[in-house]
DOGUNU-950652 format. One record per residue (C-alpha): x, z, y; residue in three letters. Coordinates in pm, whole numbers, plus 50000, padded with zeros to 5 digits. Each point is the difference from the previous one (the first is absolute). Layout:
XZYAla/...
***
This chain:
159854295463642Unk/500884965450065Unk/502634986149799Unk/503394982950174Unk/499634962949981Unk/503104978549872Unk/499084964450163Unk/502374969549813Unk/500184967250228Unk/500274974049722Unk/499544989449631Unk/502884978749901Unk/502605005149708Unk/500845036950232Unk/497065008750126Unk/497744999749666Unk/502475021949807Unk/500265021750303Unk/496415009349983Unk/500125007249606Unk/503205020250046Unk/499135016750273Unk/496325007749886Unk/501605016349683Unk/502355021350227Unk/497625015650217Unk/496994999149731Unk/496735010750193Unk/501335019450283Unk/500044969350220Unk/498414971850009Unk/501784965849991Unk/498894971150156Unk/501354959850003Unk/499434976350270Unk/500854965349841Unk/499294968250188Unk/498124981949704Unk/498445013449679Unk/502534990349740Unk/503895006849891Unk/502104970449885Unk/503395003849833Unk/502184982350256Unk/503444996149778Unk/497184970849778Unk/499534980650325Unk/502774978049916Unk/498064991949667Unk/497214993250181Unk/501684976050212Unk/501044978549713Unk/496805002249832Unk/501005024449728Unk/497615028150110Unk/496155001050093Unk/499655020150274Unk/497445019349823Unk/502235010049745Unk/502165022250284Unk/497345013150185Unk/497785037549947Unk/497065005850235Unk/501405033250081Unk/496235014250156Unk/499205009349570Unk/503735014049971Unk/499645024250299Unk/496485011949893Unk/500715009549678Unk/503675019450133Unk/497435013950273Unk/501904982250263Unk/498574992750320Unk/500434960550106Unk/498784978750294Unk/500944960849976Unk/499104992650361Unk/504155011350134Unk/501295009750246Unk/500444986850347Unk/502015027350189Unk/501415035649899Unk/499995026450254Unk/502105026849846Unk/499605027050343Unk/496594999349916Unk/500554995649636Unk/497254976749988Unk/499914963249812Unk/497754974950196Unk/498814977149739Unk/499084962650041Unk/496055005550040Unk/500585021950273Unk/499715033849854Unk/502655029449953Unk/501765018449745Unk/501525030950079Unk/502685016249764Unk/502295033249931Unk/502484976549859Unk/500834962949990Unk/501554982349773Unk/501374963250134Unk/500524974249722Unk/498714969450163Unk/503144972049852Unk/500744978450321Unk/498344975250263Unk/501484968449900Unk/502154981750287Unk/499534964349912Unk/498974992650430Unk/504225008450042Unk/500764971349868Unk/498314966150143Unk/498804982149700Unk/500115026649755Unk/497385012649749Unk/496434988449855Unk/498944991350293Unk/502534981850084Unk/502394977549735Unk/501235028949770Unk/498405014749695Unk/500065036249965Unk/499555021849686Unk/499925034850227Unk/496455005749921Unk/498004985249695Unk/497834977050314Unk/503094984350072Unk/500944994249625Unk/496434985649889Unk/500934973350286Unk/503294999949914Unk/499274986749623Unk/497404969450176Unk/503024989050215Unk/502145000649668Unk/497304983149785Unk/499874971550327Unk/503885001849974Unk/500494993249644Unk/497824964250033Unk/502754991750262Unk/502745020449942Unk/503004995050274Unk/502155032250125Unk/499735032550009Unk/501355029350211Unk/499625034649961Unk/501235033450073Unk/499985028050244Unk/500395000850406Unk/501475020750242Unk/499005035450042Unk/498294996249615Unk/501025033249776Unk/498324983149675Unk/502214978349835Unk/499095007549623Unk/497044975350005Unk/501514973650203Unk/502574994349653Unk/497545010049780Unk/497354971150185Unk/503264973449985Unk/500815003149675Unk/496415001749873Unk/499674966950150Unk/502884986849825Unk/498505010349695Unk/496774985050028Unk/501004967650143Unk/502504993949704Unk/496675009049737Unk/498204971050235Unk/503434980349906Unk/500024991750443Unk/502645018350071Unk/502654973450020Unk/496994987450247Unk/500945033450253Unk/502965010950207Unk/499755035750032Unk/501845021850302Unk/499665037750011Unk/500555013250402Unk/500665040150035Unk/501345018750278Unk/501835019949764Unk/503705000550040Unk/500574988249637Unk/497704988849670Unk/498755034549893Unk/500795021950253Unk/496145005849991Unk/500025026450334Unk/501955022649793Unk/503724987250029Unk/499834985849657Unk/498765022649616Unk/502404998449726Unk/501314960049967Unk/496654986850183Unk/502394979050203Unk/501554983149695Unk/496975000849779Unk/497414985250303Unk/502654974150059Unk/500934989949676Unk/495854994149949Unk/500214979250315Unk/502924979549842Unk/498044997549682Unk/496934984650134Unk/501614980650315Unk/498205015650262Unk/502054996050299Unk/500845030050237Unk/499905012150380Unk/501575037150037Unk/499745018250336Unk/497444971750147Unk/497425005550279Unk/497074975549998Unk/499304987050354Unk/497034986249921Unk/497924980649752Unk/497924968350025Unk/498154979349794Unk/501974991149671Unk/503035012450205Unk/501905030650082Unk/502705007550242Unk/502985025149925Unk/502835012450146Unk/502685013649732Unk/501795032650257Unk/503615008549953Unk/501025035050011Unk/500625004550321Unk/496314984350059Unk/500934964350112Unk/498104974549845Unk/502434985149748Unk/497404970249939Unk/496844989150007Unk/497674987049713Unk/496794978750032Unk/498395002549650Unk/497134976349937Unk/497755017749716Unk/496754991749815Unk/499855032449932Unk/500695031350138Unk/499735036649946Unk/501955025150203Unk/499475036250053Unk/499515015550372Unk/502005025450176Unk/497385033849992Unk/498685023850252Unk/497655027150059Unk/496314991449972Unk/498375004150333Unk/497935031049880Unk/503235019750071Unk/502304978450188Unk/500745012650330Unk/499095033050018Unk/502695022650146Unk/502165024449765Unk/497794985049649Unk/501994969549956Unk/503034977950172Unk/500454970050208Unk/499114976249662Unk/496785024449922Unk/501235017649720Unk/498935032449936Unk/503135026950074Unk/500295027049702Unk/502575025149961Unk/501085011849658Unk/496655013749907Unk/498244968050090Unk/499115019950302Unk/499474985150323Unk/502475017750241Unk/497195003450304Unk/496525000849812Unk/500455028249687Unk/497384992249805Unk/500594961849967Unk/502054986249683Unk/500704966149918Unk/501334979949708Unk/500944964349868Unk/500604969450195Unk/498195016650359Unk/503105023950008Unk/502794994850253Unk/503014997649800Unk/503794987450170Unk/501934971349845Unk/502565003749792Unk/502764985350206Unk/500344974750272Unk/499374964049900Unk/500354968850172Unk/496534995149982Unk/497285027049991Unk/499345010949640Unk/497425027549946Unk/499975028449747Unk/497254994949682Unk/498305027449937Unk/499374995049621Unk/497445012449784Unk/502575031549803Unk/500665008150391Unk/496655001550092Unk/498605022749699Unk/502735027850099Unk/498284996950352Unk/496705006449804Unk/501025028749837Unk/501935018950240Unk/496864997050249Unk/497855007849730Unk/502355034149921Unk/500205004950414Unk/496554999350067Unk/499535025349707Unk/502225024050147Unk/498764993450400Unk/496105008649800Unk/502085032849955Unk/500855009150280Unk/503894989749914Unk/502174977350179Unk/500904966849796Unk/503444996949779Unk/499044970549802Unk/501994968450073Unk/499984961749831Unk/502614995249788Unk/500294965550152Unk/501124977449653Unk/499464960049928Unk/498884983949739Unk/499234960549960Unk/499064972649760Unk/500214968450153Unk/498644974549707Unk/500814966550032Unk/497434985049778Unk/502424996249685Unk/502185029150060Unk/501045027450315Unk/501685019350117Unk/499915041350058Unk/501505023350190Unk/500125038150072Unk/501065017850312Unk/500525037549972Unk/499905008750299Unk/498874965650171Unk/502765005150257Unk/503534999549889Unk/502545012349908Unk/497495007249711Unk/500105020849650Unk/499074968949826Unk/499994966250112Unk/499064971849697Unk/498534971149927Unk/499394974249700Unk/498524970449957Unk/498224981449649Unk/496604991049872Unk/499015035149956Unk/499115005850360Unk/497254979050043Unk/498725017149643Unk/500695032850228Unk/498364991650286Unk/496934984349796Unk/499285036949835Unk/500295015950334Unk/497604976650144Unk/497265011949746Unk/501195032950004Unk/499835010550398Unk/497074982550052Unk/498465017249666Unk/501145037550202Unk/498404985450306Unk/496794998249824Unk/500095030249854Unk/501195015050322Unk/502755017949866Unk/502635008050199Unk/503454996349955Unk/502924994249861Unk/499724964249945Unk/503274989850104Unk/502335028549855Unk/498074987149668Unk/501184964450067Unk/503985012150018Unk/499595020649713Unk/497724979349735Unk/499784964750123Unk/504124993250091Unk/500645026449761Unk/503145026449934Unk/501274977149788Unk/500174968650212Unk/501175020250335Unk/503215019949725Unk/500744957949935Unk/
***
């Protein structure tokens, strides 16, 4: 008898712990299969280290083809080019099909730097989104630093990942004052956030005064609840909206640098297809990470259509961060278990955020439980020990990834690397 195939569209930081997690769940009464598009997984939270020059990219990659094998995991690097969930059938990039019992979408985004004239590596922004962009990222510092003038950098409208776009700021801080040229750079941080550390989630703990303060600290300059019109070469345009969405002024910011993070939507393997996702392309999911129309189609992490918190001035997305993301995993992983058996699915994501943002020569961390307030805990601290925190989790989630164990790897970072002790403080 032919066993039920469970296909998973994409390896990232969701999609490679899906397939261990949900491999272990069903065991060998299905088979699981991964479509990635490319052979290897990178650790995306190191980009920013990369960027700056203080990661290799080799040292946060795993060619993932050895992983599966030995886990007995199908995988395919060739992608995907469109799903057809009717026929529940993947059409691949060379032209042939996969057809599935169950799919499992954890794709991450399309990245919408074309919304924005100017914006992104091919035009006159850096990006650290995916570890391409950050390899060329850290050449357009290392041409920067011989010639150092101003910098801006942040997050534009529509974005829903603001933890790097600090974390990438105050890096750069750090590692212009150890090249003693930072009295050489003006530095300007543009978000469409409403405030300094609202960070799409209407603010964790005192990010507000903690983010700020850093700001202060360092004398990076700040533009809340900004739109960026468009970007030229060494110059960018924004408008800074009031409340009631007038522009309340306008900014030209000349830059010899720049690094901002795009609004996201849904990759174009999905995008558009009737009752799967929503006008942006992200994939609807119900509390199950069910899709509503097509029953046998999950979805986790960043794909996932998720509302904003509240109304803004300026569009400001949801993150979907990585303690979010492995609830996803685990209540599909549970789900598909119980669909194997004939059940219907009670599982749901527990929905919690965790963060350390390091900033070279300290951080700061939050947690979220749940990521939407009013919450059950809501903190944050700052000090050296984050980037020591972040550092071990580095090694240690790409260490699981090799091993292709599954999770938790984020529960472990709340409860060993910040520590009862520190969180009681």
């Amino acid at each position: 008898m032919t066993k039920p195939i469970i296909a998973i569209l994409g390896a990232g930081l969701g999609g490679a712990v899906a397939a261990f997690e949900i491999k272990a769940a069903v065991g060998s009464r299905a088979e699981v299969m991964v479509v990635s598009r490319g052979d290897t997984f990178h650790f995306v939270p190191s980009n920013p280290w990369v960027a700056i020059g203080w990661r290799r990219r080799d040292a946060i990659e795993v060619a993932l083809a050895p992983v599966m094998a030995r886990k007995k995991i199908g995988f395919t690097p060739v992608g995907a080019r469109r799903v057809h969930p009717s026929e529940n059938r993947l059409e691949l990039e060379d032209g042939e099909s996969l057809f599935y019992d169950y799919l499992v979408v954890a794709t991450g985004p399309e990245l919408a730097f074309d919304e924005i004239e100017g914006l992104g590596p091919d035009g006159f922004t850096q990006s650290i989104c995916h570890v391409d962009h950050a390899e060329k990222a850290a050449e357009a510092f290392e041409t920067f630093a011989r010639n150092p003038g101003p910098i801006v950098v942040g997050a534009v409208q529509g974005a829903s990942c603001y933890g790097p776009a600090y974390e990438f700021a105050m890096i750069l801080d750090t590692e212009l004052r150890r090249r003693k040229i930072r009295d050489r750079v003006p530095m300007t941080f543009v978000t469409a956030e409403p405030y300094v550390g609202h960070l799409g989630l209407d603010g964790v703990g005192d990010t507000k005064g903690l983010l700020e303060a850093e700001m202060r600290d360092r004398h990076i300059k700040f533009i809340t609840n900004a739109r960026v019109a468009k970007v030229t070469d060494g110059m960018m345009s924004v408008e800074e909206v009031a409340e009631d969405g007038a522009v309340r002024a306008t900014h030209d910011l000349p830059f010899a640098y720049s690094m901002m993070l795009p609004a996201f939507r849904g990759v174009s393997a999905v995008a558009g297809i009737e009752g799967l996702t929503n006008p942006r392309g992200f994939v609807l999911a119900d509390s199950h990470q069910r899709n509503p129309t097509y029953r046998n189609v999950f979805s986790l992490g960043v794909c996932v259509a998720i509302p904003p918190v509240g109304k803004t001035a300026v569009p400001v997305g949801v993150p979907k961060t990585g303690f979010m993301i492995e609830s996803m995993v685990t209540a599909i992983a549970e789900n598909l278990r119980q669909m194997l058996d004939g059940q219907e699915p009670t599982h749901e994501a527990t929905w919690n955020a965790i963060c350390l943002a390091d900033f070279g020569d300290g951080g700061v961390a939050f947690i979220a439980q749940p990521q939407i307030p009013p919450r059950n805990l809501n903190w944050a601290a700052e000090g050296g020990w984050v980037h020591l925190a972040k550092v071990g989790f580095e090694k240690y989630f790409i260490g699981k990834i090799k091993r292709g164990a599954s999770a938790p790897f984020y529960e472990k970072l709340a409860l060993d690397l910040i520590g009862a002790r520190k969180l009681k403080a």
